[in-house]
N, C-alpha and C positions, 0 to 999 in steps of 0.2 A: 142117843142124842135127844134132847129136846125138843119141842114145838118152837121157844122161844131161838134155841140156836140155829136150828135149822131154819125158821126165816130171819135172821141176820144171816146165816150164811150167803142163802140165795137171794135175797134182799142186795148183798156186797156182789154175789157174781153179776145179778145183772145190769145192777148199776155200774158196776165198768165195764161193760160192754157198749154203755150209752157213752159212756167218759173217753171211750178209747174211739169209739167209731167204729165200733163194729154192728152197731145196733145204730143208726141216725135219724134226725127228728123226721118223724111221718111215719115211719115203720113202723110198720102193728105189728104188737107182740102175739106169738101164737095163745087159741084159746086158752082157755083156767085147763081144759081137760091133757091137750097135750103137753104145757109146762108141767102140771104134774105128772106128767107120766118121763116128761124128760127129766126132769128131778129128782123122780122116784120117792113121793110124798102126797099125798090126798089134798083135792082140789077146795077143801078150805083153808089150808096151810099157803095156796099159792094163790090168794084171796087176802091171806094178811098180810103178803110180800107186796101186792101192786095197791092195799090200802097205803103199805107206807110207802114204797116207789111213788106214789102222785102227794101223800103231804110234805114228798122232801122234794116237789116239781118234777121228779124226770118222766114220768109220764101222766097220760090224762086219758080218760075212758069216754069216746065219742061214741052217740048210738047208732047204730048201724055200723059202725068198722069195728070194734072192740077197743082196746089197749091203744093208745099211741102213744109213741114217744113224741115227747116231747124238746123243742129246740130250747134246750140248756143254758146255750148263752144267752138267749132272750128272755128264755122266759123263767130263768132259776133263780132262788132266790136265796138269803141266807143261808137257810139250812141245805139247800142244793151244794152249794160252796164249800158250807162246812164240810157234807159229806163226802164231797170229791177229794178233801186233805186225808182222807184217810188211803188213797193212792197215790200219797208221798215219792217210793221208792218204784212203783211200778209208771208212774205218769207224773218225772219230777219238771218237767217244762212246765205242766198244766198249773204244778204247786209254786213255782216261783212266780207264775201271773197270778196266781190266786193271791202271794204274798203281797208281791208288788202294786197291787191294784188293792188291797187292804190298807198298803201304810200311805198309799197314796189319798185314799178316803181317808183317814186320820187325817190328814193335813188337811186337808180341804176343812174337816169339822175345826182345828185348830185355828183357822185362818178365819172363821167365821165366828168365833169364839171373841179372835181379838178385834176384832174390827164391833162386835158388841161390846164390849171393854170399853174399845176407845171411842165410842159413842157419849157412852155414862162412867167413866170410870168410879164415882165416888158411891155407885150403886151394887156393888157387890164388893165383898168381904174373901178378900184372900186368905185370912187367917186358917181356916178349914182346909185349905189345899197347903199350906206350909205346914201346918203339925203334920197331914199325911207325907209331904214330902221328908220331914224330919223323920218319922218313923222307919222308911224307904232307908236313908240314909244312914239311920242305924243298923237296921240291917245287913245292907251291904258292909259297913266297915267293921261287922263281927267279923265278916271271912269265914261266914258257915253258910250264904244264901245260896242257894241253886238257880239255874235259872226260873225252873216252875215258882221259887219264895220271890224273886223279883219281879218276874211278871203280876204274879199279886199282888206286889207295892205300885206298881207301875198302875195297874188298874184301880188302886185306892186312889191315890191322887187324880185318875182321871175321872173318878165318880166325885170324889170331892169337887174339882174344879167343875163340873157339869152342875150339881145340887147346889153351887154358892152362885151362878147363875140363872136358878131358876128349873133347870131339869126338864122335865119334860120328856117331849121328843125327842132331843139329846141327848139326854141320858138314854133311854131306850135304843138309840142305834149303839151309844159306846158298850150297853150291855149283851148287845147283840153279837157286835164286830171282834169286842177288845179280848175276851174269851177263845176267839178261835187262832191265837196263836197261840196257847196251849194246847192245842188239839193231837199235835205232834211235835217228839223229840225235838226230832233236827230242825224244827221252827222253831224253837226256845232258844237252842244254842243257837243258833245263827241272830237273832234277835237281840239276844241277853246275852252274848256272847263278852262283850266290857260294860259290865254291870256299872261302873263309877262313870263310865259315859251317860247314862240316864239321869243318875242324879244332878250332873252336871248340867246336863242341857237343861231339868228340868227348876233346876236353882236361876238358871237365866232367865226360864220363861217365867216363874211365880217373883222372882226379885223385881224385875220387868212390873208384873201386875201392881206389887206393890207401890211400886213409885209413878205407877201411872204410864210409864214410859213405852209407850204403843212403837216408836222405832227399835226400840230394844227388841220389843218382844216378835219384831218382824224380823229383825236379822236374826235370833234362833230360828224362827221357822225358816230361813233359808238353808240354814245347816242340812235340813231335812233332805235334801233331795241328793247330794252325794253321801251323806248318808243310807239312805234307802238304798241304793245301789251298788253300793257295798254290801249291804245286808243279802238282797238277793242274790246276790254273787255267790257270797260263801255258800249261803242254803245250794246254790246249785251245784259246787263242787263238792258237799257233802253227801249229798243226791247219789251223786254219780259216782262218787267212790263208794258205795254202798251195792250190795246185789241187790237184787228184785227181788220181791215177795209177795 
């Protein structure tokens, strides 16, 4: 085995150990010399596990106590999140809040979107988000896209609609956020699961822009939220009909 596998490995065990609560925020992790020895791996190997454990937030190294863990929910960040989807089928309650509290952050960035619309509407250019939504829509009506190919369309049009207003920090969260629902399987399917429901919603919200129509484009975003819960629904009976791993 590698250097590099062998810390992803124990990189992954002890990160859910934090994830599951077996390990919780304040608990100092034992020294560099006995994880390696519990490991069974040399104490610079278990050196480049808690480099990356503290830049994906779950722990932080105070002087005088060693290793802490770190409190997750406070203090984690993207990449914390991200890395927790990867105990999908081992901690799927934790993945459907993960989900649910992501598409719930989309809405929110949506709703601030249009409320900048309907400030100025004749100041930005929807034309850049309907060709990417046109493209979307060819896609899907080939009847060869996957979910992973739709989610791509899905994320073009939402970097397009981000860059036609200006970008930014906006653009930098959806690049952040919008990716992590590829991260896993059963988040794509359960997402992407009626591929011509995205295009549709998304014909509402860019037809909307185009004619200016700030009510339109709020009763899509209403849609959103029985939507949403449907979606995590499914993830979670897919979850659970699934073993552990």
């Amino acid at each position: 085995m590698t250097r590099s596998t062998m810390v992803d490995e124990i990189t992954e065990r002890i990160a859910f150990q934090i994830a599951s609560g077996q390990l919780r925020a304040g608990d100092r992790l034992p020294s560099i010399r006995r994880l390696a020895e519990e490991h069974a791996v040399n104490p610079t190997t278990v050196q480049l596990v808690l480099a990356r454990l503290r830049a994906m937030g779950f722990v932080e190294p105070h002087h005088g106590l060693g290793v802490v863990v770190n409190d997750i929910e406070a203090r984690g960040g993207i990449e914390t999140w991200r890395y927790l989807f990867r105990f999908s089928r081992r901690l799927p309650e934790t993945s459907v809040r993960i989900l649910r509290d992501l598409l719930e952050t989309l809405s929110i960035v949506y709703a601030s979107v249009v409320t900048k619309l309907e400030a100025d509407p004749a100041a930005y250019d929807p034309r850049p988000v309907r060709q990417a939504l046109s493209r979307l829509d060819r896609l899907v009506a080939s009847g060869d896209a996957s979910p992973t190919d739709v989610h791509q369309g899905v994320l073009d049009v939402l970097r397009a609609g981000s860059s036609a207003i200006g970008g930014g920090i906006l653009l930098g969260v959806l690049n952040s956020l919008g990716p992590m629902l590829g991260d896993v399987p059963e988040v794509l399917d359960a997402v992407f699961h009626d591929a011509g429901a995205h295009v549709w919603w998304w014909d509402q919200v860019v037809t909307a822009w185009e004619k200016g129509d700030a009510e339109a484009a709020r009763a899509a975003l209403a849609l959103l939220d029985p939507w949403h819960a449907e979606v995590t629904e499914r993830l979670r009976l897919s979850l659970q009909a699934q073993p552990a791993s």
